[in-house]
C-alpha positions as CSV (number, residue, x, y, z in Angstrom):
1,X,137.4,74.3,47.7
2,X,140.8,73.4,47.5
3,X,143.2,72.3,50.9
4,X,144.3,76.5,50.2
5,X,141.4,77.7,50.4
6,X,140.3,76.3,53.6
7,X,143.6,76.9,55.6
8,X,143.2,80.7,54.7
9,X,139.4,80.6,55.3
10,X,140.6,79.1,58.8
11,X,143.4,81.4,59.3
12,X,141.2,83.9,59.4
13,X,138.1,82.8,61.1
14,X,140.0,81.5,63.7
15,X,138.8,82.7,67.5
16,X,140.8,82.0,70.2
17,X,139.1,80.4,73.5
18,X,140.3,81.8,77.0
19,X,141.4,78.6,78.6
20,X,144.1,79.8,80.6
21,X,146.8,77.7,79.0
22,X,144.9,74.5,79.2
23,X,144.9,73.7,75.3
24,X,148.9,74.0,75.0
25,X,149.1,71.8,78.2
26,X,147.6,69.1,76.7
27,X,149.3,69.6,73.2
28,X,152.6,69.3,74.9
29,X,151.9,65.9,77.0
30,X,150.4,64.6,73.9
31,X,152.8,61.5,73.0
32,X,155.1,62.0,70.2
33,X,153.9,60.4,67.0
34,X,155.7,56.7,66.3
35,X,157.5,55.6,63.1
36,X,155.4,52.4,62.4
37,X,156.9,52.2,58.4
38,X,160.3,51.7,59.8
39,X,159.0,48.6,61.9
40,X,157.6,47.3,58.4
41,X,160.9,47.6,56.6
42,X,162.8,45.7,59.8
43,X,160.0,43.0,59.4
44,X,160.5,43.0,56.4
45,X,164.6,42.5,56.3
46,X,164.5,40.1,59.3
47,X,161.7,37.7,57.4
48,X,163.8,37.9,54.1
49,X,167.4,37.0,56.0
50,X,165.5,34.3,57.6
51,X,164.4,32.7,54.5
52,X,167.8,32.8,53.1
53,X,169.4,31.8,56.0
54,X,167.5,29.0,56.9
55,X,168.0,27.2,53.6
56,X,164.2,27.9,52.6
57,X,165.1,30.2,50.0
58,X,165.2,27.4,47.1
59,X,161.5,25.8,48.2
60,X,160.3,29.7,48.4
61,X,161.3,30.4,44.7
62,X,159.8,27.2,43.3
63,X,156.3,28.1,45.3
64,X,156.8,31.6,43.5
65,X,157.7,29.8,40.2
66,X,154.6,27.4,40.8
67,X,152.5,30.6,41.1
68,X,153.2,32.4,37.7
69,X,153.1,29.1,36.2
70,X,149.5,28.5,37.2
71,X,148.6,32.3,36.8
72,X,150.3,33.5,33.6
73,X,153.5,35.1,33.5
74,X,151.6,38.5,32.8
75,X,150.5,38.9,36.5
76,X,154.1,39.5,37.6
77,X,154.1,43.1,36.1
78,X,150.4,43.6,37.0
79,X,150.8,43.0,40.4
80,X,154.0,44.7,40.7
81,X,153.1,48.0,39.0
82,X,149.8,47.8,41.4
83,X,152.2,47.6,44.3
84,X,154.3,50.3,43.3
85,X,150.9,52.6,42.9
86,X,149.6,52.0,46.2
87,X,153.0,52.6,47.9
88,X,153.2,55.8,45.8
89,X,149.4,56.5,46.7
90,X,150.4,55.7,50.5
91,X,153.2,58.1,50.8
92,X,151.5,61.1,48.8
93,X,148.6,60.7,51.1
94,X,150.8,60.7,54.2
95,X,152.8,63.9,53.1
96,X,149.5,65.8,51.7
97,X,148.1,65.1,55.5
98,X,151.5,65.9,56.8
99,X,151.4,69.4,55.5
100,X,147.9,70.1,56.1
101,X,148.4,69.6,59.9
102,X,151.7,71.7,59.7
């Protein structure tokens, strides 16, 4: 069964309960959902402008250097490619759940 097929099966199975309101109270004191991902990317920014600022940028690069020395220069695309995918995987996932609950 497909995401579809079990809104319309839903849609119309659906029974309504006589509450007297009390379901759409709650829905509407609910808080409203938070934008966590934009906190990541201001992090993010600050902890890079801080690196550069500081004068740390040039000890930062040779660490990163050091790395792909010891590793292989072949992890560089690995691990960047595997990055992009789970950023890619991350965001499908959010907008798949996104329009489910729509």
């Amino acid at each position: 069964m497909n995401d579809k097929q079990l809104q319309q099966f839903f849609a119309e199975h659906k029974m309504d309960v006589a509450d007297k309101g009390f379901s759409d109270k709650v829905i509407h004191r609910l808080p409203e959902k938070q934008r966590v991902p934009g906190l990541v990317w201001i992090f993010g920014i600050i902890s890079t402008l801080v690196v550069i600022f500081s004068g740390n940028y040039y000890r930062v690069f040779r660490v990163f250097m050091a790395i792909l020395d010891t590793l292989g220069w072949w992890i560089l695309p690995v691990v960047s490619c595997t990055i992009a995918a789970a950023i890619v995987f991350a965001v499908a996932s959010y907008e798949r759940r996104q329009a489910i609950f729509r």
